[in-house]
C-alpha positions in Angstrom: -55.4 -85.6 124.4 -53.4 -83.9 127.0 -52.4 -80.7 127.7 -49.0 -81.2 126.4 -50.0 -82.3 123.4 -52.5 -79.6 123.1 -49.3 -77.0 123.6 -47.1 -78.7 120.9 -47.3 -76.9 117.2 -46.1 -80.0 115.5 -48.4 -83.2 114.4 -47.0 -86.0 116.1 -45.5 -89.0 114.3 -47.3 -92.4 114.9 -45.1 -95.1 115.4 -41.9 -96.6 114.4 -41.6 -100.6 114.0 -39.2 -103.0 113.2 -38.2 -106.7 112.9 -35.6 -109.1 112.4 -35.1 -112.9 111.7 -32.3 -115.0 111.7 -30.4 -113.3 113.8 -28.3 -114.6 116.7 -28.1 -110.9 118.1 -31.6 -110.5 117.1 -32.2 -107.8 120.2 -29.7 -105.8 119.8 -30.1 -105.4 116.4 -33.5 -104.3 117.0 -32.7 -101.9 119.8 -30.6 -100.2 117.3 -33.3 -100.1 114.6 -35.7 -98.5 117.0 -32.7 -96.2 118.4 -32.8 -94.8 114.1 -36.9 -94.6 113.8 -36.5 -92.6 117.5 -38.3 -89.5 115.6 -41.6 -91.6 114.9 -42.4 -92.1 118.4 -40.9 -90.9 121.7 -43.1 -92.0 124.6 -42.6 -95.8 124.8 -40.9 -98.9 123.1 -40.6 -102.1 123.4 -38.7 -105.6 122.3 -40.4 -109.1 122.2 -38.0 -111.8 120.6 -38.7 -115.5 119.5 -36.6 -118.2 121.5 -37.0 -121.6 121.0 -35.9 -123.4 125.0 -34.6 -126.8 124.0 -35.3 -128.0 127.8 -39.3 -127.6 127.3 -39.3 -128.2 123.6 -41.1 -125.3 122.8 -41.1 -121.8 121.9 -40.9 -118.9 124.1 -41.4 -115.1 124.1 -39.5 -112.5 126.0 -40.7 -108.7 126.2 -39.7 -105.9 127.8 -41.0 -102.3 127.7 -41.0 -99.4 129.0 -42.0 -95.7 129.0 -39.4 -93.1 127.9 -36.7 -93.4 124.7 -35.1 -96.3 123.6 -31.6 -95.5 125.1 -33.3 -95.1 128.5 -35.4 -98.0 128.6 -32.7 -100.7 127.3 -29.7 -98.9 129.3 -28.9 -101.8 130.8 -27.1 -104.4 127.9 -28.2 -107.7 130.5 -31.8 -106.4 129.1 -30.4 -107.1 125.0 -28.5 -109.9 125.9 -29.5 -112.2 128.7 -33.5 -110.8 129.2 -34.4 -110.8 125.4 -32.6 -113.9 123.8 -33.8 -115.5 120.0 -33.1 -115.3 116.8 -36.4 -113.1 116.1 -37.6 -110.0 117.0 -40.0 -107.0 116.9 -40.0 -103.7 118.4 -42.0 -100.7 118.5 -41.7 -97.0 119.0 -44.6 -95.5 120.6 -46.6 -92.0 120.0 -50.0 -92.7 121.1 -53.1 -92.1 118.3 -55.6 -94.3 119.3 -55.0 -95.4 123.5 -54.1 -93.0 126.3 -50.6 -92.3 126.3 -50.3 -93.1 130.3 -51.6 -96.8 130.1 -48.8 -99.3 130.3 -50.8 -101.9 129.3 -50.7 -99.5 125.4 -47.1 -100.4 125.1 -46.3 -102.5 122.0 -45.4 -105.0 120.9 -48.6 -106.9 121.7 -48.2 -110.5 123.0 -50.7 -113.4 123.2 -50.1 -117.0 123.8 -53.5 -119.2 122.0 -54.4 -122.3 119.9 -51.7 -121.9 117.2 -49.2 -120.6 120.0 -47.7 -117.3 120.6 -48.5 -113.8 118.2 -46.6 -110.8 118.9 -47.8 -107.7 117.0 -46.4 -104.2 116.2 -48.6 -101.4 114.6 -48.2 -98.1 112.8 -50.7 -96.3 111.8 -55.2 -96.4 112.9 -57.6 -98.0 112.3 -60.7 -96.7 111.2 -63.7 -99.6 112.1 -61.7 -99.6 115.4 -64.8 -99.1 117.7 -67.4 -100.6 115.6 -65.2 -104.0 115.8 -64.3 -103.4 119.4 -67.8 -103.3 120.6 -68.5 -106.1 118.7 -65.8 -108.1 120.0 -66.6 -107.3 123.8 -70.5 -108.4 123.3 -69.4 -111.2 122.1 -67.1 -111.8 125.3 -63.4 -110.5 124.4 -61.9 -109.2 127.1 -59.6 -106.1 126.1 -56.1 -105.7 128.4 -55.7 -102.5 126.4 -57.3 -99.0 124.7 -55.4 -99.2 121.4 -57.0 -100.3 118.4 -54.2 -102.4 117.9 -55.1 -105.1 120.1 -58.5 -105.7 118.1 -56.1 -107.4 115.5 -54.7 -110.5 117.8 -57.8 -111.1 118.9 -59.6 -111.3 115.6 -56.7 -113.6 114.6 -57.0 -115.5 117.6 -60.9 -116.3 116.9 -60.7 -116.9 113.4 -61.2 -120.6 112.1 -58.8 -121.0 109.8 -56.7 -123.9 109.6 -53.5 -121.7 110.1 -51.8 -119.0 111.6 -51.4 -117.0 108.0 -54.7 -117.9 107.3 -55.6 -116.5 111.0 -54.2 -113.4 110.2 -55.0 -112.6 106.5 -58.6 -113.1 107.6 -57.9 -110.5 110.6 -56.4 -108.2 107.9 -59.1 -108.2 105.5 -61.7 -107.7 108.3 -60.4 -104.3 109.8 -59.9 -100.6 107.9 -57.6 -98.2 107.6 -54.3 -97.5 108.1 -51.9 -100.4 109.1 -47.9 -101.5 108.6 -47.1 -104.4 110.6 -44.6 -106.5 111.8 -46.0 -109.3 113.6 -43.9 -112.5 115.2 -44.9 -116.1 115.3 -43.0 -119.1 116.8 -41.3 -119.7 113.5 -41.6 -116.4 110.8 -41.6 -112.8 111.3 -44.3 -110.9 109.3 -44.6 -108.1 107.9 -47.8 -106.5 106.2 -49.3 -103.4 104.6 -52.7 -101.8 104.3 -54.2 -102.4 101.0 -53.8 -98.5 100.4 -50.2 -98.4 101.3 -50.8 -95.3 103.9 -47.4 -95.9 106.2 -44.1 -96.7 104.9 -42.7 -100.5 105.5 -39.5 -101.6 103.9 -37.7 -105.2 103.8 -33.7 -105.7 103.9 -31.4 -107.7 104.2 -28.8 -108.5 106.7 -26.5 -111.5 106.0 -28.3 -114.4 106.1 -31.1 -112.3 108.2 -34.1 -110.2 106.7 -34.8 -107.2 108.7 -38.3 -105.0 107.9 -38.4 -101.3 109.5 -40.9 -98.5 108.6 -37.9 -96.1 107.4 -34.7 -97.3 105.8 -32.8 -95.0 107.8 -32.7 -98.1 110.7 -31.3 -100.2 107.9 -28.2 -98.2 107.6 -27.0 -97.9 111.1 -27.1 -101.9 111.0 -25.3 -102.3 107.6 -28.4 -103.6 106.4 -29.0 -103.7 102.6 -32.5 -102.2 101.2 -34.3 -104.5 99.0 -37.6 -103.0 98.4 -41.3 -102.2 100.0 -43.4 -104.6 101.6 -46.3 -103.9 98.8 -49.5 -102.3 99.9 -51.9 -105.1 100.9 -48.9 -107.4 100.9 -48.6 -110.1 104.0 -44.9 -111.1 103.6 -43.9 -114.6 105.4 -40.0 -114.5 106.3 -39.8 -117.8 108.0 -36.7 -120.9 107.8 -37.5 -122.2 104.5 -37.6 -118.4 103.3 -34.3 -117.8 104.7 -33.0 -121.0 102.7 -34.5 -119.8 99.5 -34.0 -116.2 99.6 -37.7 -115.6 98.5 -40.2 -115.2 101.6 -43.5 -116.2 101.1 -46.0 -113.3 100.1 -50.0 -113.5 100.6 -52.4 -110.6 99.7 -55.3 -109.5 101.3 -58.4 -109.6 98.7 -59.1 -105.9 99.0 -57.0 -104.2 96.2 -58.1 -100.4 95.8 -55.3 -97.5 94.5 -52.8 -96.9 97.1 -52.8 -93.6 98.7 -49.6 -92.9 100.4 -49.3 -90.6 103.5 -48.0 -87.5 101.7 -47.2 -85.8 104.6 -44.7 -88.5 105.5 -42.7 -86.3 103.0 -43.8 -83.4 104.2 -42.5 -83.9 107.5 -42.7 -87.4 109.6 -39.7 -89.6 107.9 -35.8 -88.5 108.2 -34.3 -86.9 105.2 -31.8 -90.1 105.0 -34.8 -92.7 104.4 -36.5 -94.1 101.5 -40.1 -94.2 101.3 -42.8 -95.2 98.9 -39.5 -96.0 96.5 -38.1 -92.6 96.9 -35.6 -90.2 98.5 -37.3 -88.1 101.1 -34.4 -85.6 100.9 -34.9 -85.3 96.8 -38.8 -84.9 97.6 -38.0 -82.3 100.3 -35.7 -80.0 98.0 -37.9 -80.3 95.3 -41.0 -79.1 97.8 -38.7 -76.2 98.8 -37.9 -75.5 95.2 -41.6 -75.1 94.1 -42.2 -72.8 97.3 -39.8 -70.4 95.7 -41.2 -70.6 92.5 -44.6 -70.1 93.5 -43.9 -67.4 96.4 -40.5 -65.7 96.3 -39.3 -63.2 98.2 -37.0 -60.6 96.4 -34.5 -57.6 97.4 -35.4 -54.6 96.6 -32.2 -53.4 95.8 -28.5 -53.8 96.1 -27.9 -53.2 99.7 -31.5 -55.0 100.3 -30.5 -58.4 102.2 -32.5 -61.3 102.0 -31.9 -64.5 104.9 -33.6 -67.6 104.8 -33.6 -69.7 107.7 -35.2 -72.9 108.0 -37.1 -74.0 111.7 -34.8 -77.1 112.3 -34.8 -80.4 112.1 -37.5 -80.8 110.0 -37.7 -77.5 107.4 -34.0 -77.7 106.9 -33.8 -79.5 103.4 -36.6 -78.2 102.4 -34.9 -74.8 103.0 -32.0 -75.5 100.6 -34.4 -75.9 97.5 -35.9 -72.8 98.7 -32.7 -71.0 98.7 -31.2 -72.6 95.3 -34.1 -72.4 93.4 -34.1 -68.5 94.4 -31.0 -67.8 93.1 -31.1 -69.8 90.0 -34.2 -67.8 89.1 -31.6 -64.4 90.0 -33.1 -63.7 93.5 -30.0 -63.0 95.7 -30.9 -64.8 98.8 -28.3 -66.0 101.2 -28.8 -69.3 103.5 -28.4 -68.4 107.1 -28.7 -70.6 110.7 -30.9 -68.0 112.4 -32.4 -70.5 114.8 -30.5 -72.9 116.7 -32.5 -75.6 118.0 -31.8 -77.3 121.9 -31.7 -81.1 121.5 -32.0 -81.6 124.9 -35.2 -79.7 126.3 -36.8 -81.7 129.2 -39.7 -80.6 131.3 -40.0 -76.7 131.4 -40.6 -75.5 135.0 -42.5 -72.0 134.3 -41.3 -68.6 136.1 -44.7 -66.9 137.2 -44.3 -64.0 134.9 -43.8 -65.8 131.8 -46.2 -67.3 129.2 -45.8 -70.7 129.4 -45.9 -71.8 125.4 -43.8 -68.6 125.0 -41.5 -70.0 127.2 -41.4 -73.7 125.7 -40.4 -72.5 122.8 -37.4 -70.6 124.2 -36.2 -73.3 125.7 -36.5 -75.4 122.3 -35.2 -72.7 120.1 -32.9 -69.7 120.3 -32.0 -66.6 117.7 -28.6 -65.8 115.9 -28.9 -62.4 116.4 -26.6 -61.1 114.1 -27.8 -62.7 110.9 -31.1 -61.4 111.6 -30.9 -57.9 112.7 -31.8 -55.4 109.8 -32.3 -58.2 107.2 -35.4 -59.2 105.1 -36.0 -62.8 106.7 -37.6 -65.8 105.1 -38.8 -68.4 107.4 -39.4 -71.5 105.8 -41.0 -74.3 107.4 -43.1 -77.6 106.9 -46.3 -77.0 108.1 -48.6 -74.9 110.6 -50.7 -76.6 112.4 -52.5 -74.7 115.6 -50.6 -71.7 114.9 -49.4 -71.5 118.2 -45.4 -72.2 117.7 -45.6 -70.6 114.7 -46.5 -67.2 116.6 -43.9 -67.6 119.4 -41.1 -68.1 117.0 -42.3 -65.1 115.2 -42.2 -62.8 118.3 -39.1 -64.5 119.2 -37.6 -63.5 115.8 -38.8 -60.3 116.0 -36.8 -59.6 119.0 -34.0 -59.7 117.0 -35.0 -56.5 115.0 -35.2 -58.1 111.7 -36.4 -55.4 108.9 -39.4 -58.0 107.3 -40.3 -61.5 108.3 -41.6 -63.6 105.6 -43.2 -66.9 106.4 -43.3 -69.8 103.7 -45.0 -73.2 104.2 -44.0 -76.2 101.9 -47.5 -77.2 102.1 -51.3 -76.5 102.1 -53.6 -75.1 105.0 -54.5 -78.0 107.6 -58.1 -78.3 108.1 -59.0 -81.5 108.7 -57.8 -84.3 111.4 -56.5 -87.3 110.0 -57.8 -90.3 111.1 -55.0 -92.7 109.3 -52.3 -92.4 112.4 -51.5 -88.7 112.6 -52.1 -86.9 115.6 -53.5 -84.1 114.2 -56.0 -81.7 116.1 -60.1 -81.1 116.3 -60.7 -78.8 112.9 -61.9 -76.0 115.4 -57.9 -75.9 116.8 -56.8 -75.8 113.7 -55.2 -72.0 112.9 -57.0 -72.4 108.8 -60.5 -73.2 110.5 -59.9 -70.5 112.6 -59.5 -68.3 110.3 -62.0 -69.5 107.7 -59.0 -70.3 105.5 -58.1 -66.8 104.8 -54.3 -66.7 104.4 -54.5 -63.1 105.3 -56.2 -63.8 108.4 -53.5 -66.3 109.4 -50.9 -63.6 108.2 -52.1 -61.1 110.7 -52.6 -63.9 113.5 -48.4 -64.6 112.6 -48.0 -61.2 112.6 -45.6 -61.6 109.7 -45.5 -59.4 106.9 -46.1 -61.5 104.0 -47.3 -65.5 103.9 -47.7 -68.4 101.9 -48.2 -71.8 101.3 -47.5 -74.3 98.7 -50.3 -75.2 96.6 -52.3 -78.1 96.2 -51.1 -78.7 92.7 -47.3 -77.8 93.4 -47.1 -80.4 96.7 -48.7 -83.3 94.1 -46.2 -82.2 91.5 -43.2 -82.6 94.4 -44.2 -86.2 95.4 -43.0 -89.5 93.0 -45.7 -90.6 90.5 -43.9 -94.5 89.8 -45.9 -97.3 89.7 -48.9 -95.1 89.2 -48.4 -93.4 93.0 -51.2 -91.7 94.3 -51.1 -89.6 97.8 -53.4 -89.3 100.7 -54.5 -85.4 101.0 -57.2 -85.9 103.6 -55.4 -83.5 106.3 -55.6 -80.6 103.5 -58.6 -81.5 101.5 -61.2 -83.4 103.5 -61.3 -86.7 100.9 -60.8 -89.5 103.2 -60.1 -92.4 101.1 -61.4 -94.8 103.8 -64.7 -94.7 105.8 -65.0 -93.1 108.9 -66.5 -95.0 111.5 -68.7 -92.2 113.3 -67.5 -92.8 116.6 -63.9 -91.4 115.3 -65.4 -88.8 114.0 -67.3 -88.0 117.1 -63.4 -88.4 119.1 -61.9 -86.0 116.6 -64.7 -83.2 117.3 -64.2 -83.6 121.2 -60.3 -83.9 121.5 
């Protein structure tokens, strides 16, 4: 971990992937897919496309990738258009979970040329037999070109003895754990596939006479695209030619079938308000999150000339903010919505002056105070989450330079206190501001320095999130039940980060 990771108050998003076939733009519309799922991953992307080169009668993959955002790396169009030619393609957003963030050679898409011909691969999410199957591998002779648990995938493929590449890569999928959506490209399909407990979001669309898969549906509506549905947990979907002719892609299952547990805190945070996942609205999940949080912990004038401001810490606390706000005043509470942070969009590296705190001054280059709608006023903060505590604190004293009367902090969801090991960048539990303070929510109050605090229960963040189709919810970050095993060299990397 580094230390700017160790300074940032947010969990990082793991990846964002996406895939297209059938398309004779195939690149481009993949750059703009990845351009939409930005949010899930901001160090490094990449595009591998599927060309078939009449001259050599065969196939051919190009790739390119690069470190820094999607705009940047593809700036040049020759890159889309000339570089990355095919009907096919897969890209990948990159926030490093498992494999140092500096290593090139960690840049996905993954490509590998064997037997059955070429395997590009694209991974969200961790897995959790990652070192066990790693070391297994390299006694056995593998030679790794990377540190992300990703590449332990091709490689199983590429060993297995089945008679075909779907058979080669079921039987890779059935033999690792944890947390994976995929979209992997052979010569002739795209595939996309799911954990059997459905941890990360992966949906399928359609574009035309193409089928596009992305892990939000938010980079289906900036191509036109047309959602269709989830790729099911456990599901190994086949989009190939006769697919296309169809319009019914093959679909395989791996032969592990326990109860999904969705990534709650997808809603809680990671995916856009404008997406789908899991077969819902984040946005409706978001208000409704917002809406118990006022239930459960409102904050009231105490009389007439007693004015309460809620303000949300944007992007991601804002819609979760308007349930707070509407659900207030339904219940009589006379709050008023107010923009009382504004939010810089365009922070780059922060140079420190010698006599300033340097976290202190991150966040002042990230966020700034309206003055006036804070000065004198009872202020509700609302956000997602607190995770080291040490944002949290600096937007307090930050706010509190703006002479507000009270500052009341609300969380739309449970204490962190344990590290996830299913693709969240989460911290060691001793960095963690509720192991810190033993879980006291007073103790945290004080460490805020706000006047009052709370979080959404337990019960109230289970009642926010969809229950179709028998939906159940990872909670491992808040509760410690890890649905999968822990290999204990993870475990082992979780304590030492």
């Amino acid at each position: 971990m580094t230390e700017r990771d160790r300074n940032e108050g947010k969990p990082r998003c793991h990846c964002g992937i996406f895939g297209v076939f059938n398309h004779p733009e195939a690149s481009v519309v993949t750059y703009y897919g990845l351009h939409a799922l930005q949010h899930r991953g901001q160090e490094a992307s990449g595009i591998v496309t599927s060309e078939f080169v009449a001259a050599k009668g065969k196939w051919h993959f190009n790739s390119y990738k690069g470190i820094g955002l999607v705009a940047d790396i593809f700036k040049d169009e020759k890159i889309l258009k000339e570089q990355l030619r095919g009907t096919a393609a897969i890209g990948h957003n990159r926030y490093s979970t498992t494999g140092a963030s500096e290593n090139e050679f960690n840049i996905q898409p993954f490509v590998v040329n064997y037997k059955a011909g070429n395997l590009a691969l694209g991974h969200n999410g961790n897995l959790t037999n990652f070192h066990t199957l790693r070391e297994k591998l390299e006694s056995e002779g593998t030679i790794f070109h990377s540190s992300s648990d990703s590449e332990i995938i091709l490689h199983l493929a590429a060993r297995s003895q089945r008679e075909n590449q779907i058979q080669q890569i079921k039987e890779a999928l059935e033999t690792v754990d944890g947390a994976y959506s995929l979209v992997i490209l052979t010569d002739t399909s795209l595939i996309a596939a799911r954990d059997p407990y459905g941890f990360r979001p992966l949906a399928l669309g359609r574009l035309g006479d193409a089928y596009v898969v992305a892990s939000e549906t938010c980079a289906f509506d900036i191509i036109g695209a047309q959602y269709i549905g989830d790729v099911e947990p456990g599901e190994i979907l086949v989009i190939d030619r006769e697919g296309i002719e169809t319009g019914t892609p093959k679909s395989y299952h791996v032969t592990k079938t326990p109860r999904p547990n969705y990534c709650i805190f997808e809603y809680i945070y990671f995916s856009r308000p404008d997406s789908k996942i899991f077969g819902e609205n984040v946005d409706k999940v978001r208000r409704k999150l917002g809406k118990l949080l006022a239930q459960q912990a409102p904050v009231k004038p105490e009389n007439e000339d007693d004015r309460v401001v809620v303000i949300s810490v944007p992007d991601s606390s804002n819609t979760a903010t308007l349930g707070f706000v509407t659900e207030s005043n339904k219940m009589g509470e006379d709050v008023r919505l107010e923009i009382g942070l504004i939010r810089s969009h365009y922070v780059g590296r922060t140079f420190m002056m010698p006599h300033q705190d340097g976290r202190e001054f991150k966040v002042k280059t990230k966020f700034n105070t309206v003055k006036g709608v804070i000065k004198g006023r009872k202020v509700v903060i609302v956000d997602d989450s607190i995770v080291r505590g040490t944002t949290s604190k600096q937007l307090v004293r930050l706010i509190r330079e703006a002479e507000p009367k009270e500052i009341h902090f609300r969380v739309t969801c449970p204490p962190i206190k344990y590290p996830c090991h299913y693709g969240m960048d989460f911290p060691s539990r001793e960095e963690l501001i509720a192991n810190r303070c033993d879980s006291d929510v007073e103790k945290i109050r004080q460490e805020l320095r706000v006047d009052t605090l709370a979080y959404l229960s337990m019960d109230n963040l289970l009642e926010a999130a969809p229950k179709e189709n028998g939906a159940h919810y990872c909670t491992a970050c808040f509760s410690g039940d890890y649905p999968v095993p822990i290999d204990r060299q993870m475990t082992k990397d979780a304590h030492d980060n």
